[in-house]
C-alpha positions in Angstrom: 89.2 47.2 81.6 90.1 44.3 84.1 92.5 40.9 82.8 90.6 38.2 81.5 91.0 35.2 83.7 90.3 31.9 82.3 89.8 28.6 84.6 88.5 26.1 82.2 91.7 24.3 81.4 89.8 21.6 81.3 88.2 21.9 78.6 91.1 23.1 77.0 94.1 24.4 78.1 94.5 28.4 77.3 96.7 30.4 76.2 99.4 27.9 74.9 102.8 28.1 75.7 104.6 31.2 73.2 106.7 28.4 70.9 103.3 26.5 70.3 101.9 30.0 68.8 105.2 30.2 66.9 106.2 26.9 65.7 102.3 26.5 64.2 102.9 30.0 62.4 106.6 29.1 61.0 105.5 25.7 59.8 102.1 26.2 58.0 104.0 29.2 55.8 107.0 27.3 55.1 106.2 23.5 55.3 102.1 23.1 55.1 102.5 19.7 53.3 101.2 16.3 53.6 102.4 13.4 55.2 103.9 10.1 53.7 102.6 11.3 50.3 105.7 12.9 48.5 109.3 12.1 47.7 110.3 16.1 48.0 112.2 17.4 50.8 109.2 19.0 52.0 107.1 16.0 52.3 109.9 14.0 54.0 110.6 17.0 56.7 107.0 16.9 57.9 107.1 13.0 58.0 110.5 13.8 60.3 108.9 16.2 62.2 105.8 13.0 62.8 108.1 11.0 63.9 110.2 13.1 66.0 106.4 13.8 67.3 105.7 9.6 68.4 109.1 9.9 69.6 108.9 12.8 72.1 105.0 11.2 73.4 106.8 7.1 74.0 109.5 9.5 76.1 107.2 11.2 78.1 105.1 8.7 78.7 107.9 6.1 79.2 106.5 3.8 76.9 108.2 0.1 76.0 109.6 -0.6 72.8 106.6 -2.8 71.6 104.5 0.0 72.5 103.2 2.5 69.5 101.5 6.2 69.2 98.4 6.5 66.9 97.4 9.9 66.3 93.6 11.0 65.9 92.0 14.1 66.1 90.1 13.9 69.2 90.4 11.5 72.6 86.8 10.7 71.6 87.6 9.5 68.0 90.6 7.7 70.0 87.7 6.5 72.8 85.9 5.0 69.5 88.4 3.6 67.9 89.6 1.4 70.8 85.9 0.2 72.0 84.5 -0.2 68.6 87.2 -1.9 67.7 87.4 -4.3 70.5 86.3 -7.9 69.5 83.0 -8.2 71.2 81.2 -11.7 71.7 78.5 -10.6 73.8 77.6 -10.4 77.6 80.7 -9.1 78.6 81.5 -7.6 82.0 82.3 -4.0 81.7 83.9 -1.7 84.3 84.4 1.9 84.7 84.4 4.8 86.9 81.5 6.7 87.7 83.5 10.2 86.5 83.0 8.8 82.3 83.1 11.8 80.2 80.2 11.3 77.8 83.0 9.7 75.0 83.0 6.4 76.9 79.9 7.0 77.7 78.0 7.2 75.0 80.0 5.3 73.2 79.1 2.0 75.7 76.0 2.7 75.2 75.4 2.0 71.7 78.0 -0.7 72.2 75.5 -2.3 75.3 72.7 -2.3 72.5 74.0 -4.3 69.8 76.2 -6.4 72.1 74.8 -6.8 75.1 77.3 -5.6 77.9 77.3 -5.5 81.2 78.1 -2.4 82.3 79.9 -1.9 86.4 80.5 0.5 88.7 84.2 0.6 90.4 83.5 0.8 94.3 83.9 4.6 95.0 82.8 6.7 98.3 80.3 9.0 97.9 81.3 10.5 101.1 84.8 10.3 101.0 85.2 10.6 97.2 87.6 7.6 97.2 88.3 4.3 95.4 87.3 1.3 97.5 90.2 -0.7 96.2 89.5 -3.7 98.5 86.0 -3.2 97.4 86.9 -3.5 93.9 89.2 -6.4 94.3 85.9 -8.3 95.6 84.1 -7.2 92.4 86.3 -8.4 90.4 86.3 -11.5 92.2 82.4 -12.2 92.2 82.0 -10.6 88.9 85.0 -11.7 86.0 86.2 -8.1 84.3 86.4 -8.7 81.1 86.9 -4.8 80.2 88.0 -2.2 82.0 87.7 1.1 81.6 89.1 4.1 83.7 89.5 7.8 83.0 92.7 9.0 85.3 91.4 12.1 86.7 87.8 13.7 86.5 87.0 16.3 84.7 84.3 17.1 87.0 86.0 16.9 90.5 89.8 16.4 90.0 89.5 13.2 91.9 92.7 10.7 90.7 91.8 7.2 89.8 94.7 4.6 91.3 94.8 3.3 88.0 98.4 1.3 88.5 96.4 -1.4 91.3 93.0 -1.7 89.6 94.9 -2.3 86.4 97.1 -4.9 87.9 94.0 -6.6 89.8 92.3 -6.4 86.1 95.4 -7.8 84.1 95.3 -11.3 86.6 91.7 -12.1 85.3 93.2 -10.8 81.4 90.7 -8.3 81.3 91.4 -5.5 78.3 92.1 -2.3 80.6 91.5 1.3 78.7 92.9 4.2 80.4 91.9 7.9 79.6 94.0 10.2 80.2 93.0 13.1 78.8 93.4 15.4 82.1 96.9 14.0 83.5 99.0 13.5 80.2 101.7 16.0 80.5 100.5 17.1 83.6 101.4 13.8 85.9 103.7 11.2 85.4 103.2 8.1 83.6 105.2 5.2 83.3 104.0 2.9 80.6 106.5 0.2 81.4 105.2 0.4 84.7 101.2 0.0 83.5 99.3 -3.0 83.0 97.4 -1.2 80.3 96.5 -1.9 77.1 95.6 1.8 75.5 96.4 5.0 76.8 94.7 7.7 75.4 95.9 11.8 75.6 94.6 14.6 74.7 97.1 17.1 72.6 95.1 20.3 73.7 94.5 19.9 77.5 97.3 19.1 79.8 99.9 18.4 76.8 99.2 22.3 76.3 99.4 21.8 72.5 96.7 23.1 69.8 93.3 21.4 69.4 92.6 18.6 65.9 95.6 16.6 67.6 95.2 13.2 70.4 96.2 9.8 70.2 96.5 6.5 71.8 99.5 4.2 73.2 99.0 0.8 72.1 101.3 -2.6 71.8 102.4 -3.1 68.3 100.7 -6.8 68.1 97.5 -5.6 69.0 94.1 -7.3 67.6 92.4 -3.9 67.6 90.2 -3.8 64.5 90.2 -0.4 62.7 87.1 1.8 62.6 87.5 3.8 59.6 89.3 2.9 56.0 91.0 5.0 53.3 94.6 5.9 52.2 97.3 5.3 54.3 99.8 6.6 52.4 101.2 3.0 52.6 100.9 0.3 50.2 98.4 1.8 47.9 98.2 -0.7 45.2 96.1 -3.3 47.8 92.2 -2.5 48.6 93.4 -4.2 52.2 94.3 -1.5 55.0 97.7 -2.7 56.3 98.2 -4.7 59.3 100.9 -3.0 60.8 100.3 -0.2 63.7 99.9 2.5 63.2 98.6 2.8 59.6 95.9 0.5 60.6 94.4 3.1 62.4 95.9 6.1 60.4 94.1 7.1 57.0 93.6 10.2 55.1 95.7 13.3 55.6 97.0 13.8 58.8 96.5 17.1 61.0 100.4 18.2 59.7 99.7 21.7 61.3 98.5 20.5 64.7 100.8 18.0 65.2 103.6 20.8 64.8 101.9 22.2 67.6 102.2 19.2 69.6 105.6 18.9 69.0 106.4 22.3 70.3 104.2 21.6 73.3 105.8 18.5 74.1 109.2 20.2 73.7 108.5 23.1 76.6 107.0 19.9 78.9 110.7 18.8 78.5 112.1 22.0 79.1 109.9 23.4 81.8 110.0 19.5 83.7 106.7 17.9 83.7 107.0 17.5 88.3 107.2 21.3 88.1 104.3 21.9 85.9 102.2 19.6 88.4 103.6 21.0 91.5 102.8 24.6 90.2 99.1 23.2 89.7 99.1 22.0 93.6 100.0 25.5 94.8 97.2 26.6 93.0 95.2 24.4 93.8 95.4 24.5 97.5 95.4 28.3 97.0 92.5 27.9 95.5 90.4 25.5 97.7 91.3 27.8 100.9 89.4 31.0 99.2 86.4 28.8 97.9 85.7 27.0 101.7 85.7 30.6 103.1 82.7 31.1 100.8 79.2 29.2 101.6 80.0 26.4 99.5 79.6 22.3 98.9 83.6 21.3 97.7 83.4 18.2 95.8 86.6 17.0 97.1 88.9 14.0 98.5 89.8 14.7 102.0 93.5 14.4 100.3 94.1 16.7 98.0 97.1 15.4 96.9 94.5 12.7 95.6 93.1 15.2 93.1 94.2 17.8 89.9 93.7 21.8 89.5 89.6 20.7 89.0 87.7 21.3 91.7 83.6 21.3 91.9 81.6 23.5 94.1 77.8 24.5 94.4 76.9 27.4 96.1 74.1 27.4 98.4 70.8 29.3 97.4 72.3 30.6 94.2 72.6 28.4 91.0 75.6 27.1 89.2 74.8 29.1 86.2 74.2 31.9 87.6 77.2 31.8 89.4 78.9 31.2 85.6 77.1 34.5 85.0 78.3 36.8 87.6 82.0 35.8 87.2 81.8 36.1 83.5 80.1 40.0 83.6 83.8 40.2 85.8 86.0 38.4 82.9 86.3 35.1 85.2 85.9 32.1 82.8 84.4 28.8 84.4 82.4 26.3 83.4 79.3 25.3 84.6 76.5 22.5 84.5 77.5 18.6 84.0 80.4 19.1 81.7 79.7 16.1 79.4 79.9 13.6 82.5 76.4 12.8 83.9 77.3 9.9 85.8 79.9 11.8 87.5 77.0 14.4 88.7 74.2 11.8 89.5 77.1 10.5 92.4 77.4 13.4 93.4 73.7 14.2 93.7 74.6 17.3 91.7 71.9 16.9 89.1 70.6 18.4 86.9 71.5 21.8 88.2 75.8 20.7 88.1 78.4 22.3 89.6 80.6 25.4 89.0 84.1 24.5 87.8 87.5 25.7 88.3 90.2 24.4 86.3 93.3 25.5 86.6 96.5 25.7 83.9 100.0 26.1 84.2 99.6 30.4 83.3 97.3 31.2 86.3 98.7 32.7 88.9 97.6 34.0 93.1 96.3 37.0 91.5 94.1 35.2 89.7 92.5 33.5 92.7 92.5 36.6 94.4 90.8 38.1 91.8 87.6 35.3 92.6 88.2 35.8 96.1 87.2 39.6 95.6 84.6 38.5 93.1 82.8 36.2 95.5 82.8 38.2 98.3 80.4 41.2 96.7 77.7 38.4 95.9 75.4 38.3 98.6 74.8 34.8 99.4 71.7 33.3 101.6 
């Protein structure tokens, strides 16, 4: 029976680093308590073990001292929370990319309904696949941004958004700026002091390598952000009034205790393995990788720079479906995804709908032979 290769790391990152596996075992058996509830030891080593967990994510991430974590269980609940909680008037200018994953999507949309928003395009090539940062400078400068939107990387084609200047171009006309970074966080560096961003969002159980139920958000401590959902914090229980202070404004009911632990150990290998070698593995790959798919009759979704993109890279085959490419690498234990993987927009610019593309994602734990492994795979299809 052949190895099972998986490239959809980005939908989630698999298999997890071996201390994830065993920290999550080890702490639900010994210390599967709740948070902030509890004046036993128990109780006040899994609020340490929280905290340790905020700590470790403001390191990485470089974060200032005014900056805080808010945990949630998914970057779309995290997506939510920020943009339904944003002070709406009405006719706002709105800007994002066209590579939305369906959270922000979505999301918007029901937003655009009750308040009216504007909703922009940042100037990208079609041809090139790259920002037109002049281009969006000029935007901004015909058109005030009052929001601003941006996911970091695609999910669909890799491509890296140059968040750092469109952010700063934003911040001089005092739009809000939203950064996703579900794909890059843990993977590439961020420097919060550095940003001109107002939330940051990750996702524990893609590039952070941790378990899914756990994401977050970055946000300044003296934030207006309205919170979306109310309950017990844990906190002041004898008022009716969630508390003011971030982040039990945003935090209530029983946090994921189990997942977190997770995190924590996933944050912890980051650290040890060195979060440059991590991303220049990926690059190896990636190149690797690209090389065997342009020696195949192909369309590559790409920047002309690939240092300009992550492990995701697009491609249709010509004559033969996306999915049924899916299908033939998964009768040969090849994992892939296939179709518009929860980004439309993204597709529609690259006149890729509504068939999609197939996708390669790559993670930290695939190696040459894996690629080699599609190289062989590809070459016994008969194509055209």
């Amino acid at each position: 029976m052949s190895k099972k290769i998986y490239f959809d790391n980005a939908a989630t990152t698999f298999p997890k680093p071996s201390s994830v596996y065993e920290i999550m075992d080890k702490f639900y058996r010994t210390n599967g308590v709740n948070v902030g509830r509890g004046q036993y030891d128990l109780a006040s080593q899994a609020s340490i073990l929280v905290q340790e967990t905020r700590e470790l994510l403001c390191k990485l991430f470089n974060c200032p001292p005014n900056k805080r974590v808010v945990f949630t269980s998914t970057a779309t609940e995290a997506i939510n929370v920020i943009l339904q909680g944003i002070n709406w008037q009405g006719g706002e200018n709105v800007y994002i990319t066209h590579f939305e994953h369906n959270g922000v999507l979505r999301c918007l949309h029901e937003l655009q309904k009750r308040f009216g928003l504007n909703l922009n395009y940042l100037n990208t090539d079609s041809k090139s696949l790259s920002y037109d940062v002049e281009g969006i400078r000029t935007q901004f400068q015909e058109k005030k941004p009052d929001v601003v939107i941006m996911n970091h990387a695609s999910n669909v084609c890799g491509l890296i958004t140059p968040i750092a200047e469109i952010a700063k171009m934003a911040k001089s006309y005092q739009a809000e700026v939203v950064v996703d970074c579900a794909q890059t966080a843990g993977l590439i560096e961020i420097d919060m002091m550095k940003l001109s961003v107002d939330y940051m969002i990750f996702a524990g159980h893609k590039t952070l390598y941790g378990p899914l139920g756990i994401a977050g958000f970055i946000i300044d401590e003296r934030s207006y952000l309205k919170p979306l959902l109310y309950g017990g914090t844990g906190v002041d229980s004898a008022s009716l009034s969630l508390p003011g202070t971030i982040p039990h404004r945003f935090e209530v009911g029983s946090p994921n205790i189990h997942a977190i632990s997770g995190l924590n150990a996933a944050l912890k290998w980051i650290n040890k393995e060195g979060i440059k070698e991590i991303y220049k593995k990926e690059r190896v790959l990636t190149n690797k990788l690209v090389e065997v798919l342009r020696s195949f009759d192909t369309n590559l979704y790409l920047n002309n720079d690939l240092d300009n993109h992550i492990g995701v890279i697009s491609c249709t085959f010509r004559d033969i479906p996306a999915d049924r490419i899916g299908e033939i690498l998964n009768q040969n234990e090849i994992a892939v995804r296939t179709g518009l993987h929860c980004a439309p927009d993204a597709h529609k610019f690259l006149n890729t709908s509504p068939g999609g593309t197939v996708r390669f994602s790559l993670g930290y734990f695939n190696t040459e032979e894996d690629i080699s492994r599609i190289e062989e795979v590809l070459g016994a299809i008969e194509f055209g």
